[in-house]
PDB file of the backbone (N, CA, C, O) and the ligand in Angstrom, with CONECT records:
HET     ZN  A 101       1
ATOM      1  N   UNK A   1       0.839  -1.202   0.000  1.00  0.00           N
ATOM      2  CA  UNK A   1       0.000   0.000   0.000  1.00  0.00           C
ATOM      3  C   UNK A   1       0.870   1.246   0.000  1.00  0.00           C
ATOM      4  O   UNK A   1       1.865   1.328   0.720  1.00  0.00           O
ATOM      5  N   UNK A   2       0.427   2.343  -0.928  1.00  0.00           N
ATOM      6  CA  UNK A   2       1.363   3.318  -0.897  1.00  0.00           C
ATOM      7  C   UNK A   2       1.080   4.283   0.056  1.00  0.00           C
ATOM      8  O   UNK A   2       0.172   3.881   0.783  1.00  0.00           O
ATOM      9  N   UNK A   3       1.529   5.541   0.400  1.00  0.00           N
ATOM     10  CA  UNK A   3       1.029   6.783   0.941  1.00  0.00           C
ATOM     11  C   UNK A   3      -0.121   6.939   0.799  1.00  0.00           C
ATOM     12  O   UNK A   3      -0.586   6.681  -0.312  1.00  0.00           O
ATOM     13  N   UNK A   4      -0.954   7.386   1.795  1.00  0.00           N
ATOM     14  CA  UNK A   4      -1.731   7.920   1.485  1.00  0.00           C
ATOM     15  C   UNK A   4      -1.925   9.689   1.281  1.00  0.00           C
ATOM     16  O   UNK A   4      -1.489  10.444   2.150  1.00  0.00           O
ATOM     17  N   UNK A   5      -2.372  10.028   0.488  1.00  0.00           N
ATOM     18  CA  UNK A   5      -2.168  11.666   0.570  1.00  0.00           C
ATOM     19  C   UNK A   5      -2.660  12.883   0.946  1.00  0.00           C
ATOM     20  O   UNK A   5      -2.507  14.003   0.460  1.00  0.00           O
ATOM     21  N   UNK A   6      -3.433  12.386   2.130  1.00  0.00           N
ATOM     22  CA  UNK A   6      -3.673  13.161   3.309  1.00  0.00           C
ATOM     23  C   UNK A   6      -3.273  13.014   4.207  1.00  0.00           C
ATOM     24  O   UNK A   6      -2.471  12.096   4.379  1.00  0.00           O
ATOM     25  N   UNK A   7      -3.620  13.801   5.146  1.00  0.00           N
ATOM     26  CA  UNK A   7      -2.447  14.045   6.520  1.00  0.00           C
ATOM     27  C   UNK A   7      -3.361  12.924   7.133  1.00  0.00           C
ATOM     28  O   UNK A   7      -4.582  12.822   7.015  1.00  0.00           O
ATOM     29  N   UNK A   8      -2.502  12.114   7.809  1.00  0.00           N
ATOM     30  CA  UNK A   8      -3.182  11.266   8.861  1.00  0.00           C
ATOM     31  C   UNK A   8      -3.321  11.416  10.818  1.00  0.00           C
ATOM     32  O   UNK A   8      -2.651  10.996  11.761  1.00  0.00           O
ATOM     33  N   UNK A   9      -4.285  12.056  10.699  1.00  0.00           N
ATOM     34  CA  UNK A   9      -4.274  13.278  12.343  1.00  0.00           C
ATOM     35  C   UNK A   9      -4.858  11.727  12.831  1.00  0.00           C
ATOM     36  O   UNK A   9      -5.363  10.733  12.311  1.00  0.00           O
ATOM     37  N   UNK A  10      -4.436  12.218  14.195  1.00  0.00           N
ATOM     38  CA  UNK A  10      -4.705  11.063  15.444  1.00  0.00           C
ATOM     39  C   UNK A  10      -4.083  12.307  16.790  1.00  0.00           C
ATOM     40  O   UNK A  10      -3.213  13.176  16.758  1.00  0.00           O
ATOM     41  N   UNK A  11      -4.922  11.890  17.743  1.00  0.00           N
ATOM     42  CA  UNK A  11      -4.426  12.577  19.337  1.00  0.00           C
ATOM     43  C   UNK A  11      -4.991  11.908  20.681  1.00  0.00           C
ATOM     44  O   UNK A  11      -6.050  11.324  20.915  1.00  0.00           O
ATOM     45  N   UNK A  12      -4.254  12.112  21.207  1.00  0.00           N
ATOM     46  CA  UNK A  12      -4.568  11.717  22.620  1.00  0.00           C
ATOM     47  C   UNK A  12      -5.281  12.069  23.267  1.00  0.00           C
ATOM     48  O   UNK A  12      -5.325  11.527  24.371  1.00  0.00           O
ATOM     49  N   UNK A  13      -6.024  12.918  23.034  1.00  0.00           N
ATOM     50  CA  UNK A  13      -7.201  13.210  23.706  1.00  0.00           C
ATOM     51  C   UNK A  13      -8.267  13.597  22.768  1.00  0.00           C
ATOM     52  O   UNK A  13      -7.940  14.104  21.695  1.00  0.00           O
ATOM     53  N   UNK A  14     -10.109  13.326  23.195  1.00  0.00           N
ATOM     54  CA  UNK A  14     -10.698  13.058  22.098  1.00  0.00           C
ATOM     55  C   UNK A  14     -11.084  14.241  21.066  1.00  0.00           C
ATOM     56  O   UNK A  14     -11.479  15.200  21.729  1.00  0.00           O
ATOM     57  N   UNK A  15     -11.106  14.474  19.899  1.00  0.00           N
ATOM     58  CA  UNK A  15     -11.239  15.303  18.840  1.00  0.00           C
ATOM     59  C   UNK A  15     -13.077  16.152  19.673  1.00  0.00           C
ATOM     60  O   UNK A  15     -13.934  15.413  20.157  1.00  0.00           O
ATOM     61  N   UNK A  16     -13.177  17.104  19.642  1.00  0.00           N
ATOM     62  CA  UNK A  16     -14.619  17.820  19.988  1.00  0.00           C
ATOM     63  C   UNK A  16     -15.527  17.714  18.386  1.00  0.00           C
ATOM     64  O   UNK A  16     -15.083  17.959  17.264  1.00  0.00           O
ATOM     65  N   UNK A  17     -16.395  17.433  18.634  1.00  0.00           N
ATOM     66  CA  UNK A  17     -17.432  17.523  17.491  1.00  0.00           C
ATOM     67  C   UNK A  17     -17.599  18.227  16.857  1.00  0.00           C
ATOM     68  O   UNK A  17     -18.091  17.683  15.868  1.00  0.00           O
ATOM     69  N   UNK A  18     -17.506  19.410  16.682  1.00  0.00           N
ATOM     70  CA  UNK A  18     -17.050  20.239  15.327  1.00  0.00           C
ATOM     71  C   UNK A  18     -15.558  20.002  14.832  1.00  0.00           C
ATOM     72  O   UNK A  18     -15.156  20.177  13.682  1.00  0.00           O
ATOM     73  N   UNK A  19     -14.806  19.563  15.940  1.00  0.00           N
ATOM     74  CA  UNK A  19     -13.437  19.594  15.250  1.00  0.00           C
ATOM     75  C   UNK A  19     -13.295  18.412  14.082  1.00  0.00           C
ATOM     76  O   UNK A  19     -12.808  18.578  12.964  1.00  0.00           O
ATOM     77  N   UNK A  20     -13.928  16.988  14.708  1.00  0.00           N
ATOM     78  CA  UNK A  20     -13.905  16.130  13.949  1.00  0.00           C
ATOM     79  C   UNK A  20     -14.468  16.015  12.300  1.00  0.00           C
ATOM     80  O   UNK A  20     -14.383  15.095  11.488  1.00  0.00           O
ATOM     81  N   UNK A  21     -14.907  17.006  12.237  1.00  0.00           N
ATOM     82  CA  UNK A  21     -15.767  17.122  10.897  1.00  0.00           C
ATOM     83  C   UNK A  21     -14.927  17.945  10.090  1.00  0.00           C
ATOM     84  O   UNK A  21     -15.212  18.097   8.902  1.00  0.00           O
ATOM     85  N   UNK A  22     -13.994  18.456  10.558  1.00  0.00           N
ATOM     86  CA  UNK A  22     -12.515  19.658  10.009  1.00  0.00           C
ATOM     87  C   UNK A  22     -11.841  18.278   9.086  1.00  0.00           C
ATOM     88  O   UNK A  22     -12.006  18.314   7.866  1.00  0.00           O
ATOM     89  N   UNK A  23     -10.993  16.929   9.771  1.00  0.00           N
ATOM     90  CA  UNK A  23     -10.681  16.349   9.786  1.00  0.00           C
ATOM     91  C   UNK A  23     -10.789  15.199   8.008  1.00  0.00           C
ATOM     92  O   UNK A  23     -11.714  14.797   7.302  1.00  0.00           O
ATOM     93  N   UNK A  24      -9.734  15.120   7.988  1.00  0.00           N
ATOM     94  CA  UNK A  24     -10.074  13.637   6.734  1.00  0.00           C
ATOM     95  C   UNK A  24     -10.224  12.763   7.508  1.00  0.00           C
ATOM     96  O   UNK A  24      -9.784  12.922   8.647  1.00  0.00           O
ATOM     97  N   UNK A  25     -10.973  11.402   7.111  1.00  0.00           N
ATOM     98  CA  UNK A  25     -10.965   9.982   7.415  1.00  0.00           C
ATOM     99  C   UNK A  25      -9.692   9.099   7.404  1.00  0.00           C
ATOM    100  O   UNK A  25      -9.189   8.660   6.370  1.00  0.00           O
ATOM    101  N   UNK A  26      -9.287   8.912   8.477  1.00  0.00           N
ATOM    102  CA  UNK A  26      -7.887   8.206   8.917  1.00  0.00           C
ATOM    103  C   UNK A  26      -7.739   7.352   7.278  1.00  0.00           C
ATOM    104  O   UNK A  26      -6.647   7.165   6.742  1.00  0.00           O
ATOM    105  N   UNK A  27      -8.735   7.025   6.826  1.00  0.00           N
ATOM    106  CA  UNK A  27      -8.760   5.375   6.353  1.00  0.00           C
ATOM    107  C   UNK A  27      -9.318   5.873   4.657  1.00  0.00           C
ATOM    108  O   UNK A  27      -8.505   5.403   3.861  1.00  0.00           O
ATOM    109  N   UNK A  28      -9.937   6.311   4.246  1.00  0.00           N
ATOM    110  CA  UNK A  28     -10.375   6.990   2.798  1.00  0.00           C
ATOM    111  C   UNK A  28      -9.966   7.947   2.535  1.00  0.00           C
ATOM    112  O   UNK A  28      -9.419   7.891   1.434  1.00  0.00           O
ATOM    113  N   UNK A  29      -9.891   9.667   3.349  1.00  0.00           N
ATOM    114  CA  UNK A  29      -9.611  10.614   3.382  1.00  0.00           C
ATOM    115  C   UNK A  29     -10.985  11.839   2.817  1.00  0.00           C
ATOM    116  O   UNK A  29     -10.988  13.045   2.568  1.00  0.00           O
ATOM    117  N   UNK A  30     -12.130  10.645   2.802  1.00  0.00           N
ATOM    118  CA  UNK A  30     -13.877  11.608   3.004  1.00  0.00           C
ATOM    119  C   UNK A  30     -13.388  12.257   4.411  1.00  0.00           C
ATOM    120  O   UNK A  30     -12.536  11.898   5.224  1.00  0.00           O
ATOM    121  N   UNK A  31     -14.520  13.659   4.348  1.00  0.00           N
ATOM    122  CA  UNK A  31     -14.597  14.081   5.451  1.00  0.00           C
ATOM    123  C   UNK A  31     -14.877  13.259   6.992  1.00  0.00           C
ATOM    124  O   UNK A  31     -15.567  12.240   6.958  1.00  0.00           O
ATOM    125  N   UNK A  32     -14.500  13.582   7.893  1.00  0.00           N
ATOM    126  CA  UNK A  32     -14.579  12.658   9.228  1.00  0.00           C
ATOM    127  C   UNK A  32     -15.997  13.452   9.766  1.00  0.00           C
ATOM    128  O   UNK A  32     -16.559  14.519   9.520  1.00  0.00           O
ATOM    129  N   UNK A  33     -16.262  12.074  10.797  1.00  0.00           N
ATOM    130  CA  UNK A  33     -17.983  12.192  11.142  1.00  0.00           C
ATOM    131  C   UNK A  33     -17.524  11.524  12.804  1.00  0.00           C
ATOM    132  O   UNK A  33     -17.541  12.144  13.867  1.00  0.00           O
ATOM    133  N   UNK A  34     -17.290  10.659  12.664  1.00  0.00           N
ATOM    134  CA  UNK A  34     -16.510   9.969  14.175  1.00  0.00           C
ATOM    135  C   UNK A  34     -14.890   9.856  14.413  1.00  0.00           C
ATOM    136  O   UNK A  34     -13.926  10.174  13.716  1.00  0.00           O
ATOM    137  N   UNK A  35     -15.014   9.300  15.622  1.00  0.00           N
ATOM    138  CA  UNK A  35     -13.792   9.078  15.673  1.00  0.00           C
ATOM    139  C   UNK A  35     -13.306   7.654  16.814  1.00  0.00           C
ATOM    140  O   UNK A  35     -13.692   7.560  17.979  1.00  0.00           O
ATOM    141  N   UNK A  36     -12.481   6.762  16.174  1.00  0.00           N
ATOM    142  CA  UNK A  36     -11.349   5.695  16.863  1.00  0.00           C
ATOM    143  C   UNK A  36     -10.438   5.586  17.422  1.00  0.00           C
ATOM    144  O   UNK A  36      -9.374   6.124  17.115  1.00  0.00           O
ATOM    145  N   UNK A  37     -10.714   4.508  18.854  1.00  0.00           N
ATOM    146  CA  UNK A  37      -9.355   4.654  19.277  1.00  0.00           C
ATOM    147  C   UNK A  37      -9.034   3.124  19.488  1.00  0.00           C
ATOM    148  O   UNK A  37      -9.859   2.375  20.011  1.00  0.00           O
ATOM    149  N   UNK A  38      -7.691   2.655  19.019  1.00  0.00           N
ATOM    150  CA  UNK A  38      -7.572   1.202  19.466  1.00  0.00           C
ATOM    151  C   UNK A  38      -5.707   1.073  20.195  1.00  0.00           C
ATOM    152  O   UNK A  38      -4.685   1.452  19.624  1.00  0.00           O
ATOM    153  N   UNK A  39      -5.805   0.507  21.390  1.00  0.00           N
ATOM    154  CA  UNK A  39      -4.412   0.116  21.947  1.00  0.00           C
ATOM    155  C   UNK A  39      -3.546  -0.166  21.329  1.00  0.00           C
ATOM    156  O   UNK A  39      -2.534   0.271  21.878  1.00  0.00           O
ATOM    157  N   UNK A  40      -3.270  -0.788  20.251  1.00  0.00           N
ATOM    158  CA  UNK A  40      -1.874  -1.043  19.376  1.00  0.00           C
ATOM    159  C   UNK A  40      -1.402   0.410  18.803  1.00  0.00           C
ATOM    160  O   UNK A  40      -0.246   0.799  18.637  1.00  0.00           O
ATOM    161  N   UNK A  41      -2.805   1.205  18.510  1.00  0.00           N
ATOM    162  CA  UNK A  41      -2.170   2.277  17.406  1.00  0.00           C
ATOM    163  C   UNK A  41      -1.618   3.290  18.535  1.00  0.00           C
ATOM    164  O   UNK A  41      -1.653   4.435  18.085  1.00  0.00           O
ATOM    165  N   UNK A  42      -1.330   3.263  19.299  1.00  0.00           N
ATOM    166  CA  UNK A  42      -0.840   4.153  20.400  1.00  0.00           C
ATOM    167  C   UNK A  42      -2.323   5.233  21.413  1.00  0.00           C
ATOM    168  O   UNK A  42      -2.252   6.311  22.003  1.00  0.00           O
ATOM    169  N   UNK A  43      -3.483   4.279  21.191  1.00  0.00           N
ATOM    170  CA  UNK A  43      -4.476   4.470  21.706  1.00  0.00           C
ATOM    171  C   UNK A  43      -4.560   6.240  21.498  1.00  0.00           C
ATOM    172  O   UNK A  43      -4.564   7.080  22.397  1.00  0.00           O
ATOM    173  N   UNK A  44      -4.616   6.443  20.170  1.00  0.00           N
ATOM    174  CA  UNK A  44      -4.989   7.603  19.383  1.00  0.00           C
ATOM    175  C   UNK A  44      -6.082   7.438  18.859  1.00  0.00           C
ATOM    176  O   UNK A  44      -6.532   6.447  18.284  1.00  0.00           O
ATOM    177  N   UNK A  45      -6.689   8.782  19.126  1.00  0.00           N
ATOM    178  CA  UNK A  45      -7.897   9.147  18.208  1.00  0.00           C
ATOM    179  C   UNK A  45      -8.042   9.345  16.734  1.00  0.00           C
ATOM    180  O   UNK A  45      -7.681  10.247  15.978  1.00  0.00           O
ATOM    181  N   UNK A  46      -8.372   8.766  16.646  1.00  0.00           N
ATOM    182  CA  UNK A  46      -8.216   8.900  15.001  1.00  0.00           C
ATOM    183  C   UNK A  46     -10.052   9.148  14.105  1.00  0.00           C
ATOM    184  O   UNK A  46     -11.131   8.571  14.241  1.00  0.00           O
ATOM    185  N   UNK A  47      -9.524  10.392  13.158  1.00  0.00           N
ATOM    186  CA  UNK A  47     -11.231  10.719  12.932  1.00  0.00           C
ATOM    187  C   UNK A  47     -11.444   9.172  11.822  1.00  0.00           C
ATOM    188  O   UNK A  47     -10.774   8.171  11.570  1.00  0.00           O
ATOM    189  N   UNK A  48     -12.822   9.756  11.399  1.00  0.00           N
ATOM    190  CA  UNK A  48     -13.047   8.352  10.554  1.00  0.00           C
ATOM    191  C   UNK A  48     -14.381   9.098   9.893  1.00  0.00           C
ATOM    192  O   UNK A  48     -14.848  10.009  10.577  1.00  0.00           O
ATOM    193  N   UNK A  49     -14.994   8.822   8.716  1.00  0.00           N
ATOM    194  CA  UNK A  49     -15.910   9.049   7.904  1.00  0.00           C
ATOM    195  C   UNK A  49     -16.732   8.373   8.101  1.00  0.00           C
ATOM    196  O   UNK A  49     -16.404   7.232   8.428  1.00  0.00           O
ATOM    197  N   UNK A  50     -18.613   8.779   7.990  1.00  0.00           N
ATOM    198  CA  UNK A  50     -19.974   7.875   8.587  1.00  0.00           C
ATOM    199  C   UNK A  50     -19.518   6.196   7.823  1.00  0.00           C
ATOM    200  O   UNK A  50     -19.644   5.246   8.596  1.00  0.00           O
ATOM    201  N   UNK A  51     -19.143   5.955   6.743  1.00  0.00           N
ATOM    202  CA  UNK A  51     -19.051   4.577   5.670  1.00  0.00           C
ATOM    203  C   UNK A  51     -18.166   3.647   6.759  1.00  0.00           C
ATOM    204  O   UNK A  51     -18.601   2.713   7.432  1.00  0.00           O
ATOM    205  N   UNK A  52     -16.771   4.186   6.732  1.00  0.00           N
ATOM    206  CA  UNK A  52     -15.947   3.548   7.820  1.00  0.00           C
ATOM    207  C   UNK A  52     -15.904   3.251   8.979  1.00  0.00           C
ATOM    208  O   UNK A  52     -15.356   2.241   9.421  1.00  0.00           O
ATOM    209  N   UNK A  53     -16.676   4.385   9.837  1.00  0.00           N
ATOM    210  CA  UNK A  53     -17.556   3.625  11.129  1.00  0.00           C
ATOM    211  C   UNK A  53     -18.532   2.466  11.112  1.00  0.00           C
ATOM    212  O   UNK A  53     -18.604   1.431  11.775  1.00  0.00           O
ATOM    213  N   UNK A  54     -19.172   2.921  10.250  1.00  0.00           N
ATOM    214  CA  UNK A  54     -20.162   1.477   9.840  1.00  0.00           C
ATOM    215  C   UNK A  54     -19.163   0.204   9.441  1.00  0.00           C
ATOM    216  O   UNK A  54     -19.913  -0.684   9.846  1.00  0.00           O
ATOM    217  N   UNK A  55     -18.625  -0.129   9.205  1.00  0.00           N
ATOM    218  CA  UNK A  55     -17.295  -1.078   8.422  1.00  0.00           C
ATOM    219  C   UNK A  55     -16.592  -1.434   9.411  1.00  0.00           C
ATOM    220  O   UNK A  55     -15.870  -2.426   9.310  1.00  0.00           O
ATOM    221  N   UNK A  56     -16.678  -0.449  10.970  1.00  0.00           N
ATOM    222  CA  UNK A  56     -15.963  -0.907  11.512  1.00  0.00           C
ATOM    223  C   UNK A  56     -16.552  -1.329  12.664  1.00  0.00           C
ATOM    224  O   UNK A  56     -15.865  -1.948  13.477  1.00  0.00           O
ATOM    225  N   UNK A  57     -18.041  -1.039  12.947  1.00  0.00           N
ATOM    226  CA  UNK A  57     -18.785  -1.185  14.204  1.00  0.00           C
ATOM    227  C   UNK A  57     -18.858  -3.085  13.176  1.00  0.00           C
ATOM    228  O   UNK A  57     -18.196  -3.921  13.791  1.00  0.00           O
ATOM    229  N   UNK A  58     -19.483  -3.610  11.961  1.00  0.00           N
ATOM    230  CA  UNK A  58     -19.479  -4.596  11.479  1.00  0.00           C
ATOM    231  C   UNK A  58     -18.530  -5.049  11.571  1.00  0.00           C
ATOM    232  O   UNK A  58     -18.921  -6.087  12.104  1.00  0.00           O
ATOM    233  N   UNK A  59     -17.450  -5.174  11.493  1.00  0.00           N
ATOM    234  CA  UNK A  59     -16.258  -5.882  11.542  1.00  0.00           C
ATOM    235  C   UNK A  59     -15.689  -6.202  13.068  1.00  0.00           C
ATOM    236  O   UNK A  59     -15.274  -7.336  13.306  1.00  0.00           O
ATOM    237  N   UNK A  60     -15.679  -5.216  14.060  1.00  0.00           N
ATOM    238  CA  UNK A  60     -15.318  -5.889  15.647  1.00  0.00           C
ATOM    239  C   UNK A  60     -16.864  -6.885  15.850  1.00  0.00           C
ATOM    240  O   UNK A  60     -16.684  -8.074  16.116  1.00  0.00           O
ATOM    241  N   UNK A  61     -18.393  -6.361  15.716  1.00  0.00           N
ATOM    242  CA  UNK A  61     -19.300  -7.072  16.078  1.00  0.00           C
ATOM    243  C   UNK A  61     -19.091  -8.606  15.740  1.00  0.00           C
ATOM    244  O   UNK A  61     -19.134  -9.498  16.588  1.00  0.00           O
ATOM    245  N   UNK A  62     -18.847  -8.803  14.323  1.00  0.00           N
ATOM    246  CA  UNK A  62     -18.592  -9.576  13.453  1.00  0.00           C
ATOM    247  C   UNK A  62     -17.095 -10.468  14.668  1.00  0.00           C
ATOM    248  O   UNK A  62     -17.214 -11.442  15.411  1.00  0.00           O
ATOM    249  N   UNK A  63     -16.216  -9.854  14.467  1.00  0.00           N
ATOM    250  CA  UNK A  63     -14.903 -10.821  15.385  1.00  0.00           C
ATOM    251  C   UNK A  63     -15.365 -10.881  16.676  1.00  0.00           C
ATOM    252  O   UNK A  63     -14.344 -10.964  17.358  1.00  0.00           O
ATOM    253  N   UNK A  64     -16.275 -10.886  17.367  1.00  0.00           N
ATOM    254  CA  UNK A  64     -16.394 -10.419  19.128  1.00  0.00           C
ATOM    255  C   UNK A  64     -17.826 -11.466  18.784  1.00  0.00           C
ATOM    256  O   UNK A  64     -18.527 -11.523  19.795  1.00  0.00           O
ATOM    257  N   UNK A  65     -18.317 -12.163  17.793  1.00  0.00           N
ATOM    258  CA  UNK A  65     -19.080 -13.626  17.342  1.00  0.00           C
ATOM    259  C   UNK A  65     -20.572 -12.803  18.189  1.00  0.00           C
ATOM    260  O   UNK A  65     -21.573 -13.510  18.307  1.00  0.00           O
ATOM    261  N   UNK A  66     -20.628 -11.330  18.737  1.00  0.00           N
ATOM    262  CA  UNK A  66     -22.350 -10.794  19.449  1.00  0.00           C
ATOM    263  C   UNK A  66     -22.893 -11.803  18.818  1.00  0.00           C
ATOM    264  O   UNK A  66     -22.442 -12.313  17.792  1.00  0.00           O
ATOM    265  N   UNK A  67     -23.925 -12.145  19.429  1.00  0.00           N
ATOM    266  CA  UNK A  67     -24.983 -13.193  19.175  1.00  0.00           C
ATOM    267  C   UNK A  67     -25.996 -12.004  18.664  1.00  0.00           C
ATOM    268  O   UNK A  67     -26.514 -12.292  17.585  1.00  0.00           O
ATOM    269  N   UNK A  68     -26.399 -10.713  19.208  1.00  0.00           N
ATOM    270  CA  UNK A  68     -27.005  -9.939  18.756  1.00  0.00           C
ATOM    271  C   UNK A  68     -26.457  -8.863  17.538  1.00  0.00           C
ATOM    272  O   UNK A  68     -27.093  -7.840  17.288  1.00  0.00           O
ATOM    273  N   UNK A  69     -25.503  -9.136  16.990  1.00  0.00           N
ATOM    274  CA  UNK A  69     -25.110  -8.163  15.856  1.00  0.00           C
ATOM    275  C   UNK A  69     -26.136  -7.820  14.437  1.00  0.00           C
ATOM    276  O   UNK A  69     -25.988  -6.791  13.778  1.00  0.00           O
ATOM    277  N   UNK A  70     -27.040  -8.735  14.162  1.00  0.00           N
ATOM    278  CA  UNK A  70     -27.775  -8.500  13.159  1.00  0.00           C
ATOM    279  C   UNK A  70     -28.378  -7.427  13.474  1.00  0.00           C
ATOM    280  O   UNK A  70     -28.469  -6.430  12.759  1.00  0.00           O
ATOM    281  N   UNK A  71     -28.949  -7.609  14.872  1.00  0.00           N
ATOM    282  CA  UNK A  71     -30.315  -6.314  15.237  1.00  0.00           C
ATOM    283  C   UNK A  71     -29.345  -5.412  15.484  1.00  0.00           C
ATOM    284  O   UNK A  71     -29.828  -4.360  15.064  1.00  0.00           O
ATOM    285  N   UNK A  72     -28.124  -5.152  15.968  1.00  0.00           N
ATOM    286  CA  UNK A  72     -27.511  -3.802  16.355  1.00  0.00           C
ATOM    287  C   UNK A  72     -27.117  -3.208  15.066  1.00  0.00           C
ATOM    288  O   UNK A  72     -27.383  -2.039  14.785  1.00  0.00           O
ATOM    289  N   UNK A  73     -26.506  -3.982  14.307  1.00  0.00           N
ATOM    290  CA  UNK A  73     -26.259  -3.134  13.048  1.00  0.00           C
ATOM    291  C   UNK A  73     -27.373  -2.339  12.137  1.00  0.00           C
ATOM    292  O   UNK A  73     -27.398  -1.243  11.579  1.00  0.00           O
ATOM    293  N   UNK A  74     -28.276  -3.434  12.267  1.00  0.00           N
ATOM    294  CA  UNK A  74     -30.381  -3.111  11.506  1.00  0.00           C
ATOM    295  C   UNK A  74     -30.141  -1.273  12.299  1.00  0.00           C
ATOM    296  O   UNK A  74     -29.938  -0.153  11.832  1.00  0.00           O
ATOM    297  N   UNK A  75     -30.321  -1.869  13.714  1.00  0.00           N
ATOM    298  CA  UNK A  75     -30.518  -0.342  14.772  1.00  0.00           C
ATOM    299  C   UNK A  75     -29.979   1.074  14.259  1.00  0.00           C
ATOM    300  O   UNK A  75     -30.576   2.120  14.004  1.00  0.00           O
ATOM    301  N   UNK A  76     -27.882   0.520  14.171  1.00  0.00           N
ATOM    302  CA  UNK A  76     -26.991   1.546  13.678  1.00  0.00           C
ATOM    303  C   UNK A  76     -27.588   1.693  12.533  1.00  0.00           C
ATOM    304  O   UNK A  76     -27.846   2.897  12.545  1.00  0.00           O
ATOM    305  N   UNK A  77     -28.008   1.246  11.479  1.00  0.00           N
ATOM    306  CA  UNK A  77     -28.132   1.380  10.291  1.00  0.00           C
ATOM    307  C   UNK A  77     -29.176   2.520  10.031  1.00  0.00           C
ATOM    308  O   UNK A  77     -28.968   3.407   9.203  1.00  0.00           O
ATOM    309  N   UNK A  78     -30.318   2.438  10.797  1.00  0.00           N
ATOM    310  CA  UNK A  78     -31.724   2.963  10.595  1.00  0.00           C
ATOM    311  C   UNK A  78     -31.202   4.514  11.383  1.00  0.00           C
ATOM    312  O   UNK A  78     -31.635   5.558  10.897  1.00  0.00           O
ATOM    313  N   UNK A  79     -30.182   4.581  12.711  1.00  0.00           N
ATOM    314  CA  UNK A  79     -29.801   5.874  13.016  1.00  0.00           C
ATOM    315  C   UNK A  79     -28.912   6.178  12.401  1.00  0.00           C
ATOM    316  O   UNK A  79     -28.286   7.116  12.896  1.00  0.00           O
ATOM    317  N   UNK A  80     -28.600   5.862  11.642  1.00  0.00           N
ATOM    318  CA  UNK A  80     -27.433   6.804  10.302  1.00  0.00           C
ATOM    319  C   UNK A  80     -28.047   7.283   9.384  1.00  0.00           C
ATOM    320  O   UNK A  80     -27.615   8.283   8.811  1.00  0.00           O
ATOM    321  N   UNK A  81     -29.593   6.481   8.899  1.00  0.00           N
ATOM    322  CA  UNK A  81     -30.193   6.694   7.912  1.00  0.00           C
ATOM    323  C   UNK A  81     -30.881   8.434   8.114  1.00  0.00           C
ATOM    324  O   UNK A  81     -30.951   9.299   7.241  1.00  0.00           O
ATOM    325  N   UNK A  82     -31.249   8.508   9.335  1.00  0.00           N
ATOM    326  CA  UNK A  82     -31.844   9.515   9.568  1.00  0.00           C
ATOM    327  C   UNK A  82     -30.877  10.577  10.375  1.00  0.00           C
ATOM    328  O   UNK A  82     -31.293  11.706  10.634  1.00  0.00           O
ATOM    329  N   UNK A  83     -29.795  10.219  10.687  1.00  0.00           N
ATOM    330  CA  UNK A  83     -28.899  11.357  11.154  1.00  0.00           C
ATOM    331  C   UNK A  83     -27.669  10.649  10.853  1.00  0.00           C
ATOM    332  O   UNK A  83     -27.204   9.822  11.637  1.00  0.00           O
ATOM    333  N   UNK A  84     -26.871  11.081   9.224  1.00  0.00           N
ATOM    334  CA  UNK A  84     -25.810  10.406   8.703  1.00  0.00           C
ATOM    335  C   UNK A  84     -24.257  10.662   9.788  1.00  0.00           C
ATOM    336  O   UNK A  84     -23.287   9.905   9.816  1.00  0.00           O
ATOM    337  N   UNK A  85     -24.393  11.621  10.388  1.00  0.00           N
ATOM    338  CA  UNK A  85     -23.428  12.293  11.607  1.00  0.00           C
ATOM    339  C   UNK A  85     -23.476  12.051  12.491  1.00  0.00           C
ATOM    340  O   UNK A  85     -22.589  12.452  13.244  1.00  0.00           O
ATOM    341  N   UNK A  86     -24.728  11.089  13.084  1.00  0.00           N
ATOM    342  CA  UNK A  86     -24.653  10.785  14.525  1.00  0.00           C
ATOM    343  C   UNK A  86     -23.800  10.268  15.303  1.00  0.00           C
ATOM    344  O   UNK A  86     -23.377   9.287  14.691  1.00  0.00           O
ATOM    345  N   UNK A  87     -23.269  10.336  16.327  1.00  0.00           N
ATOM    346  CA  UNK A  87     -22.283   9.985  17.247  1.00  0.00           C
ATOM    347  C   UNK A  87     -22.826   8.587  17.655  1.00  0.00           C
ATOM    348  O   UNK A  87     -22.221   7.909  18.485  1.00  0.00           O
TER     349      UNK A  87
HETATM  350 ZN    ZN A 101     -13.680   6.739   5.494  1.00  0.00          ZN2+
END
């Protein structure tokens, strides 16, 4: 994988909600809507775009085997539909 060619922001403490929307998507470089933090990456915040949150709430649900992941994602799905920015 080459560079990517936006700046890749991450911080230690969490991004404020207007700030995060300043922000590219750690991971595409669409505008950011949320934001991630995971222990390996030096437990940085990292913004992320509404598509890639979704991709990524599916993908830990998905490895972590929830017995309830169908209905939580249905849930996330239907509150994105109607507020694409929601936290
Ligand atoms: Zn993205």
């Amino acid at each position: 994988m080459g560079k990517k060619p936006w700046k890749l922001h991450g911080r230690k403490t969490p991004y404020t909600e207007r700030g995060i929307k300043k922000l590219p998507c750690f991971r595409c470089g669409n505008p950011a809507a949320h934001q991630w933090q995971i222990c390996s990456d030096g437990r940085l915040f990292r913004p992320v775009c509404g598509s890639c949150d979704f991709g990524l709430n599916m993908l830990v649900l998905n490895f972590m085997r929830d017995p309830d992941m169908d209905a939580k994602i249905k849930k996330y799905s239907d509150i994105l539909k109607k507020a694409p920015n929601a936290q």
